[in-house]
SEFI-649610 format. One line per field, with one value per residue: x negated, y negated, z of N, C-alpha, C in turn; residue in three letters; residue number from 1; chain. Coordinates in steps of 0.001 Angstrom, whole numbers. Example, Ala and Ser with C-alpha at 12.3 -4.5 7.8 and 13.67 -1.06 7.14 Angstrom:
2
n_xx = [-13190 -12850]
n_yy = [5690 2250]
n_zz = [7800 7080]
ca_xx = [-12300 -13670]
ca_yy = [4500 1060]
ca_zz = [7800 7140]
c_xx = [-13200 -12900]
c_yy = [3300 -30]
c_zz = [7800 7870]
resn = [ALA SER]
resi = [1 2]
chain = [A A]
% end
This chain:
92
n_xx = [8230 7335 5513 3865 3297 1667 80 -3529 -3430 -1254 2554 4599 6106 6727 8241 7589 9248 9187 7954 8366 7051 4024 1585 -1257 -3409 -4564 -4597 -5472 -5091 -7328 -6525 -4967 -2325 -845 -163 -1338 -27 -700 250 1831 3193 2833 3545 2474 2813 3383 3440 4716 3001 4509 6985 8217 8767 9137 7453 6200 6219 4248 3924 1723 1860 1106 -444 -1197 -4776 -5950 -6370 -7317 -7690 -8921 -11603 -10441 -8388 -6481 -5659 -5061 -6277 -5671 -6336 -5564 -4686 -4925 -7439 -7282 -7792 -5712 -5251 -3744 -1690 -1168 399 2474]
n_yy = [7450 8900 8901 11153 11093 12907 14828 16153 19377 20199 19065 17182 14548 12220 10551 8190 6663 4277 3019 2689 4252 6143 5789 4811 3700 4162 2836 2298 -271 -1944 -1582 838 688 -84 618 122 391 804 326 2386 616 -2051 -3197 -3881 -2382 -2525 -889 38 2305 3349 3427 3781 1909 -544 -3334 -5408 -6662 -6915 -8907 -7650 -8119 -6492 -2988 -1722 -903 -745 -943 -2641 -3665 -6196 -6971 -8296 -7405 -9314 -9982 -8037 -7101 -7052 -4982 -4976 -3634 -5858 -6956 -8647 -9925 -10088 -11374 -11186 -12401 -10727 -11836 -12953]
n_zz = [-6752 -4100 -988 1367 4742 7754 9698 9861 9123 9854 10164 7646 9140 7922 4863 2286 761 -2340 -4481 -8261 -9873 -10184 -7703 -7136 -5677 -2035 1125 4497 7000 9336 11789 12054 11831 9514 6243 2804 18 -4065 -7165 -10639 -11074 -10863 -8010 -4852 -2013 1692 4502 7418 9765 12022 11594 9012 7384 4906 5181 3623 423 -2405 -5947 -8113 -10796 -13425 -13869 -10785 -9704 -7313 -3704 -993 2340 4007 6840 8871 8706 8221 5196 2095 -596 -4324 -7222 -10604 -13707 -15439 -15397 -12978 -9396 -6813 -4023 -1255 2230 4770 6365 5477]
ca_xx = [7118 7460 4377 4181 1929 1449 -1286 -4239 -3345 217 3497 4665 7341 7449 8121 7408 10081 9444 7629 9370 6033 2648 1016 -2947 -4479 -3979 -5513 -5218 -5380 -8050 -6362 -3872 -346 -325 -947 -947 -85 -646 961 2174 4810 2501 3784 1702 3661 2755 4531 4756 3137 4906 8681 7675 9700 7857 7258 5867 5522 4042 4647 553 1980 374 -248 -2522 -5514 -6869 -5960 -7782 -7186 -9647 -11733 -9716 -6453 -5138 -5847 -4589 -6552 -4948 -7096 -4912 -5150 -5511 -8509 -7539 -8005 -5184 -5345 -2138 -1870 -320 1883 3102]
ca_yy = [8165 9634 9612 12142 11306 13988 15183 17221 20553 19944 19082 16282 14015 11108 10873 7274 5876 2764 2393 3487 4793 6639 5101 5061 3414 3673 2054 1844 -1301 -1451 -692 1718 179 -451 1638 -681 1707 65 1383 1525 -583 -3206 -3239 -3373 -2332 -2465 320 529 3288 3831 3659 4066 1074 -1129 -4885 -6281 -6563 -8406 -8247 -7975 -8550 -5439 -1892 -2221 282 -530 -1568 -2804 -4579 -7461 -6275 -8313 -7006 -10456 -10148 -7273 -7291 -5833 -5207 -4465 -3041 -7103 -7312 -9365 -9589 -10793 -11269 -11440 -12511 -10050 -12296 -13410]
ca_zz = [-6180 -2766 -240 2794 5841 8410 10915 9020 10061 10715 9565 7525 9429 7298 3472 2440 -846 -2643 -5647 -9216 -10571 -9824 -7020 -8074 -4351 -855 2225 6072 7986 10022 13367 11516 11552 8259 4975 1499 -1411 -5163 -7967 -11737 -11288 -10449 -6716 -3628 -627 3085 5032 8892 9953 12772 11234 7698 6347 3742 5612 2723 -709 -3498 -7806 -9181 -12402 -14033 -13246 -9231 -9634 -5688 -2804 3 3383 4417 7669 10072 8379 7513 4070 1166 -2341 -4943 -8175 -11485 -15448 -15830 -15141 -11926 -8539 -6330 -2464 -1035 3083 5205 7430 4663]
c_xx = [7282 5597 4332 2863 2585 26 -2591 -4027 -2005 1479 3677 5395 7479 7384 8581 8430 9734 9308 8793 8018 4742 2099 -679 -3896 -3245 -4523 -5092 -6242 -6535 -7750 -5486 -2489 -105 -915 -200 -1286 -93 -129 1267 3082 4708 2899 2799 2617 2833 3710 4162 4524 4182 6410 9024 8536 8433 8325 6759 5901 5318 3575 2790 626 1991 -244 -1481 -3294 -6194 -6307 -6849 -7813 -8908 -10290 -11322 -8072 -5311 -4830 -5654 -5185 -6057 -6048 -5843 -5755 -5549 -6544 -8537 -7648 -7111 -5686 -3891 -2906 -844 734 3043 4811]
c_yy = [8164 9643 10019 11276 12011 14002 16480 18180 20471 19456 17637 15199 12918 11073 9327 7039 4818 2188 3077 3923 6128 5759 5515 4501 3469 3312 1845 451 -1111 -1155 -478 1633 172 408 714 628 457 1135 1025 1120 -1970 -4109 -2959 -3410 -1858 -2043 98 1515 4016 4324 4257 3177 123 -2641 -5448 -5874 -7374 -8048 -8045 -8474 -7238 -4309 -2400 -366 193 -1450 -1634 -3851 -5484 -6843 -7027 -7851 -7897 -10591 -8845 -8001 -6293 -6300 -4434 -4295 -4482 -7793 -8786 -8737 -10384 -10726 -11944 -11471 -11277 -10598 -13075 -12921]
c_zz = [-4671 -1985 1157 3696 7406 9227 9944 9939 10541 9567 8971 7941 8627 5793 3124 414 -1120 -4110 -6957 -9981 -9976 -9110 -7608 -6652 -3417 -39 3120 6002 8940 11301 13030 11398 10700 6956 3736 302 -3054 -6399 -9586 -11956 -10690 -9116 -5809 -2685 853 3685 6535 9098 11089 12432 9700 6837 5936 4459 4904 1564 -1855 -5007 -8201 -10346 -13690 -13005 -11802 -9278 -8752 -5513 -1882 858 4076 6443 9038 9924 8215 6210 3280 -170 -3050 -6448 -9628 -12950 -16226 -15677 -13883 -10441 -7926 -4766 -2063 1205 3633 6110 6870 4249]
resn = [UNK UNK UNK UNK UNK UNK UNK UNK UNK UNK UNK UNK UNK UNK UNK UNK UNK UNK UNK UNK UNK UNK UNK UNK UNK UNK UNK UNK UNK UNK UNK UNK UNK UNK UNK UNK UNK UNK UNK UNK UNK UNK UNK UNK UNK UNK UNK UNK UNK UNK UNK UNK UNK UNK UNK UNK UNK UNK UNK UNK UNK UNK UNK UNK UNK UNK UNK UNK UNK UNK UNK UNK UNK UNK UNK UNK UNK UNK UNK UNK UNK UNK UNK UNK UNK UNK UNK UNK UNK UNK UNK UNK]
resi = [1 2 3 4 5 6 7 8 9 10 11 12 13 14 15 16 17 18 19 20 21 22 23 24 25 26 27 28 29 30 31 32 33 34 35 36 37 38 39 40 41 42 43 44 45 46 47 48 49 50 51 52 53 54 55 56 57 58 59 60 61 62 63 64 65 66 67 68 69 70 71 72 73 74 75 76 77 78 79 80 81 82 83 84 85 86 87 88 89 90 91 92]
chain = [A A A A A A A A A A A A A A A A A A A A A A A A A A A A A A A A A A A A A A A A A A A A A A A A A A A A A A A A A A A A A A A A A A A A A A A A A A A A A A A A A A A A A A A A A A A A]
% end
């Protein structure tokens, strides 16, 4: 699964590779460096916005149906089809 980010109204320059499935969440950081995508391949990945390489990532176990970053941005929850809830650190 491939994801583009671009300017609304504009072109796309970056086309983001990683997962091997359907991504199902995505989520900015709160001061935008970072975009956590979750997916069915039970991957959460944390992408650089600026370069678009993936600086993190961590297994859920099972498919990740949300993602969301903690509101000082140290923290990544990932919620999966297992009825769990992980929290993964980002400096991790």
């Amino acid at each position: 699964m491939r994801l583009r980010l671009g300017e609304i109204g504009g072109q796309f320059p970056s086309i983001l590779s990683g997962h091997n499935g359907s991504v199902s969440s995505l989520c900015f950081s709160p001061d935008g460096s970072l975009l956590a995508s979750g997916g069915y391949d039970s991957m959460v990945l944390l992408w650089n916005i600026g370069d678009g390489s993936v600086v993190h990532h961590f297994n859920h176990g099972d498919r990740v149906t949300a993602v969301a970053f903690s509101p000082d941005g140290a923290t990544v929850a990932s919620a999966g089809s297992d009825q769990t809830i992980k929290l993964w650190a980002v400096g991790s």
